[in-house]
ZADRENFI-984263 format. One record per residue (C-alpha): x, y, z; residue in one letter. Coordinates in steps of 0.25 Angstrom, whole numbers, plus 2048, in hexadecimal, padded with zeros to 3 digits. Example, Ala and Ser with C-alpha at 12.3 -4.5 7.8 and 13.67 -1.06 7.14 Angstrom:
BEGIN
8317EE81FA 8377FC81DS 
END
This chain:
BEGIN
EE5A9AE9BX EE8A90EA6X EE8A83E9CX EEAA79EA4X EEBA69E9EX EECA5EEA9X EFBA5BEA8X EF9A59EB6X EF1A57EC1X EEAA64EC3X EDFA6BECDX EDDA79ED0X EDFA7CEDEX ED2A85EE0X EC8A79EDCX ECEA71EE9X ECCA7CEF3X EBFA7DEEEX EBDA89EF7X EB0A90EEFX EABA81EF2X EA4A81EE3X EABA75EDEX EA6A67EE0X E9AA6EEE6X E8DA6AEDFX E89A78EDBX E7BA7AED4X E7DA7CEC3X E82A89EC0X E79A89EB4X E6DA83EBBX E63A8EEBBX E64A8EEABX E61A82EAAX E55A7FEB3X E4FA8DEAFX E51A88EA1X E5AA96E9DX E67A8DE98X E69A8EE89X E69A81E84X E6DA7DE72X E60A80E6DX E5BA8DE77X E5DA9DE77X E5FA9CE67X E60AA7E5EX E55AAEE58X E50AA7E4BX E56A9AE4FX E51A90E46X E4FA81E48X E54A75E43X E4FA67E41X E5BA5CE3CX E55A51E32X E5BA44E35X E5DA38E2DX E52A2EE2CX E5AA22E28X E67A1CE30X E71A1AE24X E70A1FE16X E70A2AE0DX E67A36E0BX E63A36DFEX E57A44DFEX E52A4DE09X E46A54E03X E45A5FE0CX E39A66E05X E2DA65E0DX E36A68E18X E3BA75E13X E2DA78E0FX E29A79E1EX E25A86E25X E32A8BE2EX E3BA81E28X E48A8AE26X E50A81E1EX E52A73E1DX E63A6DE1AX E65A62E15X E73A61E10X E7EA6DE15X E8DA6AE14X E8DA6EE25X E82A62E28X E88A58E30X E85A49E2BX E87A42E39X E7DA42E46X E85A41E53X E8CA4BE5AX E9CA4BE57X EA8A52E58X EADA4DE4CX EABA56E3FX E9EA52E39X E9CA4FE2AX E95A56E1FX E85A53E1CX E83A46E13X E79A3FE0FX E7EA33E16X E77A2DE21X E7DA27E2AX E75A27E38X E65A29E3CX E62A36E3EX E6FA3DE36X E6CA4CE33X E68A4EE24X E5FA5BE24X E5CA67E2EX E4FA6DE2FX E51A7CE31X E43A84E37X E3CA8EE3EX E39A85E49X E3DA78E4EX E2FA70E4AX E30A73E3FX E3DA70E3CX E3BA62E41X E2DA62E39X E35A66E2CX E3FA5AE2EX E34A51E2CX E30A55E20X E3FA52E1AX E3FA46E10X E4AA3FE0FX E4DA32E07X E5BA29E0BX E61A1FE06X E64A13E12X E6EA0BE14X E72A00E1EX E74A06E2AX E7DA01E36X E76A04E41X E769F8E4AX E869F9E53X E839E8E55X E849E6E46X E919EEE42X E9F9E8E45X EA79EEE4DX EB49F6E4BX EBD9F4E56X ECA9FBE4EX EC3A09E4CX ECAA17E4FX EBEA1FE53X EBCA24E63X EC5A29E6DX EC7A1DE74X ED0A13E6FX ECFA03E70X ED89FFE7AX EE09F2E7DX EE89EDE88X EEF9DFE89X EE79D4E87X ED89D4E8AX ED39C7E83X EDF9BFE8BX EDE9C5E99X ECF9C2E98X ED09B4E94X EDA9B1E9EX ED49B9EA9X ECC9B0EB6X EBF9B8EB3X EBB9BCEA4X EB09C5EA2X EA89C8E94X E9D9D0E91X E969DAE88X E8D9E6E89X E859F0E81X E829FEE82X E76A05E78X E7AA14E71X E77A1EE7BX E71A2CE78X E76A38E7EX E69A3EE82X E6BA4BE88X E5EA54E8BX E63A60E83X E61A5EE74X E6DA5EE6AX E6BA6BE64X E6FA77E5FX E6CA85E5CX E76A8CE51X E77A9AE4CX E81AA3E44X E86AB1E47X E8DAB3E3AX E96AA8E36X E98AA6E44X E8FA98E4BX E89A97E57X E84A8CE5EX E7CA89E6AX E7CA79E6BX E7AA6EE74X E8AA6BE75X E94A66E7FX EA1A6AE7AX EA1A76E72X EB0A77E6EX EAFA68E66X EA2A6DE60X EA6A7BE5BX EB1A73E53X EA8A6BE4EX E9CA74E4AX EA7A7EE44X EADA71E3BX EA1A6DE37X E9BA7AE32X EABA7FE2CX EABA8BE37X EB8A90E40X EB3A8BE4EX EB4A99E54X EA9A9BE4BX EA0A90E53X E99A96E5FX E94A8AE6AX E8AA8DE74X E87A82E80X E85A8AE8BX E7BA7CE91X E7AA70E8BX E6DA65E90X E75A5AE90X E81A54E87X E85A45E8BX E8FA46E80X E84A48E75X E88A56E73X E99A56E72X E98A58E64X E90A5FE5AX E85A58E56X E7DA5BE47X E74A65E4EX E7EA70E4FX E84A70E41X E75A6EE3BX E71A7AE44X E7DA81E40X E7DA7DE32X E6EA82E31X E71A90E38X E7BA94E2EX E73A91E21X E67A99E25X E6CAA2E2FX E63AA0E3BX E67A99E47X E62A89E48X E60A82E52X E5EA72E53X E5BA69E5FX E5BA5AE5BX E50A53E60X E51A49E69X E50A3CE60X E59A43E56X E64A44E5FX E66A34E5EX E6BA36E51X E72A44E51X E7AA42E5FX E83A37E64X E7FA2EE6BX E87A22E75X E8BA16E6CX E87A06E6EX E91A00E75X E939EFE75X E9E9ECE80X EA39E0E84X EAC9DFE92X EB79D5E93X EBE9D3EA2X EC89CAEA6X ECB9C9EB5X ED19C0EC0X EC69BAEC9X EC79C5ED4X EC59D0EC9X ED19D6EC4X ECE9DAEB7X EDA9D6EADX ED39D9EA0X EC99E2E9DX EC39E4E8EX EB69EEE8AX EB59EDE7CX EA99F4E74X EA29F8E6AX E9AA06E66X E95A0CE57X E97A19E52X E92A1FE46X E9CA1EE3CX EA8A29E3AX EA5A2FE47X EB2A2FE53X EABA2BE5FX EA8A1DE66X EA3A1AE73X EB1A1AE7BX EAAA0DE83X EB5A08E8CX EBAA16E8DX EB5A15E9CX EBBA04E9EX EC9A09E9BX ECDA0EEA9X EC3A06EB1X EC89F9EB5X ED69F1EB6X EDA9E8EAEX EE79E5EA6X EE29E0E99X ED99EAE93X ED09ECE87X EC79F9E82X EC19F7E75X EB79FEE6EX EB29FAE5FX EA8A02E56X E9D9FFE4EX E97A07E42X E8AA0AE42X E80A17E3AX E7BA1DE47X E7CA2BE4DX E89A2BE53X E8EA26E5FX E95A30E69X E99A34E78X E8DA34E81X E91A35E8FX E9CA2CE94X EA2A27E86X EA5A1BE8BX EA4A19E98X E93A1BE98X E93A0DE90X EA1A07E93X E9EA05EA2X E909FEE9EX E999F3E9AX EA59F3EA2X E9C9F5EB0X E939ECEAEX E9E9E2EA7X EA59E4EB8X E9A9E1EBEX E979D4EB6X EA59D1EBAX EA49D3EC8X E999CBEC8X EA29BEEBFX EAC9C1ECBX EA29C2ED8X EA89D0EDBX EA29DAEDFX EA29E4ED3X EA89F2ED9X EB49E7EDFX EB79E2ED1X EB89F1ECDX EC19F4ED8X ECA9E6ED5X ECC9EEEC8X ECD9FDECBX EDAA00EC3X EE4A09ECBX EE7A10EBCX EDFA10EB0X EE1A01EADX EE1A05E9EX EECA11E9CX EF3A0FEA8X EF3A1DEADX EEFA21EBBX EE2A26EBFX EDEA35EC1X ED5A32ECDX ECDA24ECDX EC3A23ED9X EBCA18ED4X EBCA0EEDEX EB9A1AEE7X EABA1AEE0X EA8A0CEE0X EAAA0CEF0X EA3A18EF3X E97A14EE8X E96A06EEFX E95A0DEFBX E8BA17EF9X E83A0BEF1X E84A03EF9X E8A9F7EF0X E8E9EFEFAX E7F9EBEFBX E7E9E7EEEX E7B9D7EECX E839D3EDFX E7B9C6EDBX E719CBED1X E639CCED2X E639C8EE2X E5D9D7EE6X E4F9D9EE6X E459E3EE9X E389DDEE5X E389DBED7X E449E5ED7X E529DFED5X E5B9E8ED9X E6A9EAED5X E779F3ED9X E819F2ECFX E8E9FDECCX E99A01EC2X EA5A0BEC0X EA4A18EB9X EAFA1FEB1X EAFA29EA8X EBEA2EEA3X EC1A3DEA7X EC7A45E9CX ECCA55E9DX EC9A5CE92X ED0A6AE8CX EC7A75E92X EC7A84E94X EC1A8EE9CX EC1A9CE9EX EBDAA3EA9X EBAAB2EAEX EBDAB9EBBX EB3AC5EB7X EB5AD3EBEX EA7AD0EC9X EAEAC3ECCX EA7AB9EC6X EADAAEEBCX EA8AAAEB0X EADA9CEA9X EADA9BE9CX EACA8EE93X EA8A86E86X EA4A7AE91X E96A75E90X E8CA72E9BX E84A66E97X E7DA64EA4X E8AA5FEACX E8CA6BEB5X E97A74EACX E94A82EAFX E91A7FEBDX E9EA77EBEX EA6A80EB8X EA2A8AEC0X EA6A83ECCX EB4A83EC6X EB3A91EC6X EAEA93ED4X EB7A8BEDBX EC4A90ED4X EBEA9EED6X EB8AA0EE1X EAAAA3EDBX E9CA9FEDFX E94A98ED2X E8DAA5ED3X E9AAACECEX E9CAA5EC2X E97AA5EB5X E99A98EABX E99A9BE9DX E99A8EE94X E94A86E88X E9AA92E7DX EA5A8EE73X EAAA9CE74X EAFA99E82X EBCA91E85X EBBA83E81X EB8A78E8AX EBAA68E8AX EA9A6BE8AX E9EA5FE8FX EA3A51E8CX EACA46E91X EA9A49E9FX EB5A53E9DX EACA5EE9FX EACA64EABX EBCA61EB0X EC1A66EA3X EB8A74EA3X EBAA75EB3X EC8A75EB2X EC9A7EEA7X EC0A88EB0X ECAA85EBBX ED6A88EB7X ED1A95EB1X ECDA99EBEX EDCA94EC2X EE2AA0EBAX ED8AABEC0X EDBAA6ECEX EEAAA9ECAX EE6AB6EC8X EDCAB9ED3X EE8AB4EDDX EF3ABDED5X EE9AC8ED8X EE8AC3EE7X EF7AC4EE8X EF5AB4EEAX EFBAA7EE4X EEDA9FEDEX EEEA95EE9X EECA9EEF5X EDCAA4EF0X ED1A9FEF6X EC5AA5EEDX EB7AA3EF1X EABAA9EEFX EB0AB5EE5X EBAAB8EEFX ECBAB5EEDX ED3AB5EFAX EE3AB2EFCX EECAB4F08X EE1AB9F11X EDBAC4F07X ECFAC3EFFX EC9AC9EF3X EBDACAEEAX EBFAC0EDDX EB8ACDED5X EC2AD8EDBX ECDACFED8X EC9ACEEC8X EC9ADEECAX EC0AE1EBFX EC6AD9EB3X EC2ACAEB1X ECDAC0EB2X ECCAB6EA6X ED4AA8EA8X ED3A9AE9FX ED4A8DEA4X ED8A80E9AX ED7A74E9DX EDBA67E95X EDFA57E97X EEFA56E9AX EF9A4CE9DX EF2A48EAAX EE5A46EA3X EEFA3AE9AX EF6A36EA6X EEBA30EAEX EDDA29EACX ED2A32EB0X EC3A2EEB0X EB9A30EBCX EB4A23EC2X EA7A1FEC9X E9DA14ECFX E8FA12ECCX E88A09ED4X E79A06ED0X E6DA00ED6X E619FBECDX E549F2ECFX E4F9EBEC4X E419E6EC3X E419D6EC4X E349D7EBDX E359E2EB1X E439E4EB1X E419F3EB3X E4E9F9EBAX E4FA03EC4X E5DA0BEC7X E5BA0DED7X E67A12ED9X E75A18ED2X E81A1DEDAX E8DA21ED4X E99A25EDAX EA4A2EED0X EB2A33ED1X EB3A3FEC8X EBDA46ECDX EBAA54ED3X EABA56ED4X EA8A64ECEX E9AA65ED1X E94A59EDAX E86A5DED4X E8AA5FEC5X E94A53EC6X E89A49ECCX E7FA4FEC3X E87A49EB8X E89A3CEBFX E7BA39EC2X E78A3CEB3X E81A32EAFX E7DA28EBAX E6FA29EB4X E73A27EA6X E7AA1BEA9X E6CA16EAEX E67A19EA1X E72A11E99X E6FA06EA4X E5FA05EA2X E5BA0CE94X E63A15E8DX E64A0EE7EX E65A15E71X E5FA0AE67X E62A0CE59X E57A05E4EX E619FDE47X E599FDE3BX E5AA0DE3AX E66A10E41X E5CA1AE4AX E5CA1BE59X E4EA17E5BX E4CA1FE6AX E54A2BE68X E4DA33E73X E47A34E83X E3DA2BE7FX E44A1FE79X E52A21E7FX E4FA1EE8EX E5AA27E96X E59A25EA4X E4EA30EACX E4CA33EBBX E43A25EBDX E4FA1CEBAX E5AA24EC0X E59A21ED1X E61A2CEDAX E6EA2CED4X E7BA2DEDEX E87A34EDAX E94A37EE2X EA1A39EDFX EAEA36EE6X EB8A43EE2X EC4A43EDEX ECCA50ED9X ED3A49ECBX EDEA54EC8X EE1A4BEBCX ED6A4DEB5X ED5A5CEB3X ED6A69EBCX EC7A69EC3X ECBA59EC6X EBEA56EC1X EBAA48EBAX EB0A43EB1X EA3A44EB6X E98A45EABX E9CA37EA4X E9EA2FEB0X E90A2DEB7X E8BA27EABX E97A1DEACX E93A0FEB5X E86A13EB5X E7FA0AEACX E879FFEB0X E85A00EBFX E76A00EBBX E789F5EB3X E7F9EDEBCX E769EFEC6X E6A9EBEBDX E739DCEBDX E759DCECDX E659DEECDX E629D4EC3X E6E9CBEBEX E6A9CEEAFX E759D4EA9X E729DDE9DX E7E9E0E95X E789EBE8AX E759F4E8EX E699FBE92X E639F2E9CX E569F3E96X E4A9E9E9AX E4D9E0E8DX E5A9DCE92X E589DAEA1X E4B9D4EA4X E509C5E9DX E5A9C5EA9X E529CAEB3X E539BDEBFX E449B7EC0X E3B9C0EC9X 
END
C-alpha cells in the first residue's frame, strides 16, 4: 500500500508532465450516457422482486406526547402489509445525523417526527392507509420561534470553538472609524432533485442497502449501531446519487425504517419520502442573526474585527452552523473576535448544507465591507486589499497558496468594475436602476483519510475501485482522469467502480474534500504500479513516458498490456491530512462580482450578470469544476432574492416545504453565468493539489448580489432575503 499522509509537501510527478493530456482538460462525464439514457441506478430503481412499499406517518403536533395510534382501519385496507408503530429499532428523531440515534418514544419533539410506518403492496396505498391512522396527543408549549429563546453563548456543541483575541470592544471604541451592524439569514433547505430514499433487503442476517448517501463508511456505522449488527454485516450501494448539498451525510429515518420493516416481514421495503416530508425528516440550514463590529483607522486598516452570531438547533443534537468559519482567515486585523451562541428550539434539526459557514457568514461579512467602504469613500476591492493578510491573521500560520487578490484584479477586469458609479441609485435604464456590486469567496480546504484500489488488468485496462460517491460533481469522471494521466490511458480504458461499502473506504461526498482526497488516494495507487511497470522496463519511475496504453524508457517502447503479462497488478493508494495540513491555512479563495437592475416601479430585480473568478488549486476537470461553480453561484442568487424556509411559529411547521413554496432559483433568474479560474498547484493540500471547489461558488454570491441591489437603489436590506416587502419602502422616488 502506498499510504501516504501530507507530512510534507507532495505532488506526483506524472500529473505535471501531463503527457496523456487528460488532466485539467474538460472531458465529457464518464457516466454521462447513463444518465441522460436514464439507465443509472438511482436509491429507489432495479429493486428486488416483491419489494414492498413504505409510507412513514409523521407527527401532527410540534411538541408533546403520543398518547394512542389507532391503526385499525388502516390495517383493515386491501395491500396493507403491516403497520409499526412502536419497535425497539425505531429511531425517534427526523434529521439526518451521524450521531447514534435514540430509541422510539412517544415523545414528540419536532413536526413531522416518525411515529408509525405503513408497510404495502404498492405505494398509494401505503400513503392512502397512513391517512386512516388515528392518533390522539397530548400538546405542550412548543419553542418554535429562534427570536423568543435566549441565547446560550457557553455551549459545548459544534466543531467550531468561540474564539477571542485581545481586546475587541476597546480597539473598536478607540478606533477613527467604527462600524456596527447586524444581519439575518432564514433556515435553508437543502433541496436536492433526487428524493431521500431507500430501498432495503436481507440475504440471511446479512443487510443491504441501496440508499441515496454520500459517505457510505460514516453511514454503515451508523445503520449497524442502530440496528445491533457487526458493520461488515451492512452492505451500502450508491453507485449515483441525484444530488446531496449536505442533506445526505448521514443516515436519515428512511433507511433504518426501511431496514427495520425488511427484517420483520422478510420482503425487501423500499421508501421515498415525499417532497414536503423531507422538511421535517432531513437537515435543513439553520437561522442565523449576526452582527459585525469593525474598527479601523480612516484609511481602512482594519484593527478589530468581531462576527458574533446566533443559530438554533434542535436540542441534544452536535452540530451548529460554523457561521464565521469562512470570516476567520479573511481579513487583517489585530484584535479579533468569533462568536457563535445557540438557541433551543423543537424543530427538525439543523445540519450542514453546502458551505457550513461560509454560505451565510459571508452574507454578513461581504455586505458589512462594502458598507464600510462606502463610510470610508473607498473603493470596496481597495479596502479588501488594505486588508489582505500576508498569513492567516487568526492562527498565524502561513498560507498553502492564497490568489486572492489575483481574483479580484482579474474579476475587475473581466467585469469591468472600473465602470461602476459607487453613489447609489445614479444609474438608470428607463425605469431600470441598475447596480454592480462584489464580495470575496472562501471556503476552507480539508484532506480527508481515503483509499483506492486500482487494477492494471491482463488486456490493459485499469479498473479504480472505491466506496466515493458521485452526487452529480464529476467523481467518476475525475477519478478516471487520475487514472489516465498517471497511466497512460485513454477515458476509454478505464472502468470506475464506485458508491459500494465493500470497496475501499473513501473520505466520500462532503466538505468540499471529495474530489483531492479520493483523487489522491487513486494517484498514488497508480504511484506503486508505475514502480513496477518501470522495474519491468529495466527503468527508474522518473524516466517513463506512458501514453496512449503504451510505456517507453531509454528509447524503447512497449505495450502497457504485454508488460502486465497476463496477471493483473493490484496496488492501493491512502491518503490522509499530515503535519502540513496543521502547519498552514488552507482554503480556496475567490471574487464575485455582480450586476442587477431593479425596477424603480415594482421592485422586481433582475441578476444581469454574475462573474466569479476562483483559486482552487489544481483544476481536475474545467468542465466538472465550473459546473460545480456556476451551481453554487446560482444558489447564491437564490439566498439573495427568495430562498426562505418559514416556520408557522404557532405549530413549529415549515409552512412551504416544496418547489412550490420554497422559491429556489430557476433558469429565468440565473443570467449567463461566468466562471474562471486562476491555477495554482497547492502541494500542501493533498497529492492531486487539488482545493475545494463544490462549497466555494456558493460563497460571495449572495452578497455580491446584494450589494449590487444597494449600489442600484441605495436601500440597504439587512435580512435576508431581499424580497419586495423589505426593498420597495427604500426604493428613491421614481
Amino acid at each position: 500500500m502506498n499510504d501516504h499522509a501530507m507530512d510534507a509537501p507532495y505532488r506526483p510527478a506524472a500529473l505535471d508532465k501531463g503527457v496523456q493530456g487528460l488532466i485539467g482538460k474538460g472531458i465529457d462525464r464518464y457516466e454521462g450516457p447513463l444518465k441522460v439514457s436514464g439507465t443509472a441506478p438511482y436509491a429507489v430503481e432495479g429493486a428486488p422482486e416483491g419489494t414492498l412499499y413504505a409510507h412513514i406517518v409523521g407527527a401532527a403536533i410540534g411538541a408533546g406526547k403520543v398518547l394512542s395510534i389507532d391503526t385499525k382501519a388502516a390495517e383493515a385496507m386491501p395491500g396493507v402489509v403491516r403497520v409499526i408503530v412502536e419497535h425497539p429499532d425505531f429511531p425517534s428523531s427526523g434529521g439526518s445525523s451521524r450521531e447514534p440515534m435514540s430509541d422510539w418514544t412517544d415523545a414528540i419533539d419536532h413536526f413531522g417526527q416518525p411515529i408509525a410506518l405503513i408497510v404495502a403492496e404498492s405505494l398509494e396505498i401505503a400513503r392512502d392507509a397512513a391517512l386512516a391512522v388515528a392518533v390522539t396527543y397530548e400538546t405542550r408549549e412548543g419553542r418554535f420561534d429562534p427570536a423568543e429563546q435566549t441565547p446560550i453563548v457557553d455551549h459545548k456543541i459544534g466543531f467550531l470553538p468561540n474564539i477571542v483575541i485581545g481586546d475587541v470592544d476597546a480597539a473598536i471604541e478607540a478606533a477613527d472609524v467604527r462600524f456596527d451592524q447586524s444581519y439575518t439569514t432564514p433556515p435553508h433547505f437543502p433541496a436536492a432533485l433526487e428524493p431521500h430514499a431507500t430501498t432495503a433487503w436481507w440475504e440471511g442476517d446479512d443487510l443491504v442497502v441501496r440508499a441515496s448517501l454520500q459517505v457510505l463508511n460514516g453511514a454503515r456505522e451508523t445503520i449497524a449501531n442502530q440496528l445491533g449488527l457487526d458493520p461488515a454485516r451492512v452492505r451500502i450501494l450508491a453507485p449515483y446519487v441525484g444530488g446531496g448539498f449536505g442533506g445526505k451525510t448521514g443516515v436519515g429515518p428512511e433507511t433504518i425504517l426501511a431496514a427495520v420493516a425488511a427484517r420483520e416481514i422478510g420482503r425487501p421495503v423500499k421508501i421515498a419520502l415525499p417532497r414536503r416530508q423531507t422538511s421535517a425528516l432531513v437537515h435543513h440550514r439553520g437561522d442565523t442573526v449576526q452582527r459585525i463590529r469593525i474598527g479601523c483607522d480612516a484609511e481602512g486598516h482594519i484593527a478589530a474585527f468581531a462576527h458574533d452570531s446566533v443559530t438554533s438547533q434542535k436540542p441534544d443534537k452536535g452540530f451548529l452552523e460554523p457561521v464565521h468559519f469562512g470570516t476567520i482567515p479573511l481579513y487583517a486585523g489585530k484584535h479579533r473576535r468569533f462568536t457563535t451562541a445557540l438557541t433551543i428550539v423543537d424543530l427538525p434539526s439543523s445540519g450542514a448544507v453546502r458551505a457550513p459557514g461560509e454560505a451565510v457568514g459571508t452574507f454578513a461579512v461581504e455586505c458589512a465591507m462594502d458598507e464600510l467602504a462606502e463610510q470610508l469613500g473607498l473603493d470596496p476591492i481597495e479596502l479588501r486589499r488594505r486588508n489582505e493578510p500576508e498569513s492567516d491573521p487568526t492562527s498565524g500560520k502561513p498560507f498553502s497558496t492564497r490568489l486572492m487578490l489575483q481574483c479580484y484584479e482579474e474579476g475587475a477586469r473581466r467585469f469591468g468594475w472600473d465602470q461602476r458609479n459607487p453613489v447609489p441609485g445614479q444609474n438608470r435604464e428607463g425605469e431600470w436602476l441598475i447596480g454592480h456590486g462584489m464580495a470575496a469567496a472562501l471556503r476552507g480546504n480539508f484532506t480527508v483519510n481515503s483509499e483506492a484500489r486500482v487494477t492494471l488488468t491482463a488486456e490493459g485496462r485499469a479498473v479504480i475501485e472505491t466506496d466515493m460517491t458521485d452526487i452529480g460533481t464529476g467523481t467518476y469522471t475525475v477519478l478516471a482522469q487520475v487514472a489516465g494521466e498517471m497511466l497512460g490511458l485513454p477515458v476509454a480504458a478505464i472502468d470506475v467502480r464506485l458508491g459500494d461499502s465493500d470497496l475501499p473506504v473513501s473520505a466520500g461526498s462532503g466538505g468540499s474534500f471529495g474530489a483531492g482526497s479520493s483523487g489522491s488516494a487513486v494517484a498514488l495507487a497508480c504511484e506503486d504500479i508505475l514502480a513496477e511497470l518501470a522495474r519491468r522496463m529495466n527503468a527508474a519511475p522518473e524516466e517513463l513516458t506512458l501514453k496512449d496504453s503504451v510505456v517507453s524508457a531509454g528509447g524503447r517502447s512497449s505495450p502497457i498490456a504485454e508488460l502486465v503479462r497476463g496477471k493483473p497488478i493490484a496496488a492501493h493508494g491512502k491518503t490522509g491530512p499530515g503535519q502540513v495540513s496543521r502547519r498552514t491555512s488552507q482554503a480556496s479563495h475567490g471574487a464575485q462580482f455582480a450586476e442587477v437592475a431593479v425596477n424603480a416601479v415594482t421592485g422586481e430585480i433582475r441578476v444581469r450578470r454574475l462573474i466569479g473568478v476562483f483559486d482552487v488549486g489544481r483544476v481536475l476537470n474545467e468542465k466538472t469544476a465550473r459546473n460545480q461553480m456556476v451551481g453554487g453561484m446560482i444558489w447564491g442568487i437564490g439566498y439573495a432574492l427568495s430562498e426562505e424556509a418559514v416556520v408557522d411559529t404557532r405549530t413549529g411547521q415549515f409552512v412551504n416545504p416544496d418547489f412550490g413554496e420554497y422559491h429556489v432559483a430557476v433558469h429565468a433568474d440565473a443570467p449567463a453565468v461566468e466562471c474562471h479560474f486562476i491555477e495554482q498547484v497547492d502541494d500542501q493540500a493533498n497529492p492531486v493539489g487539488a482545493k475545494a471547489v463544490g462549497e466555494l461558488g456558493i460563497s460571495g454570491a449572495g452578497a455580491a448580489v446584494a450589494n449590487a441591489v444597494y449600489n442600484a437603489t441605495g436601500a440597504r436590506v439587512r435580512d435576508f432575503p431581499i424580497t419586495l416587502d423589505k426593498l420597495l419602502p427604500g426604493l428613491p422616488p421614481v
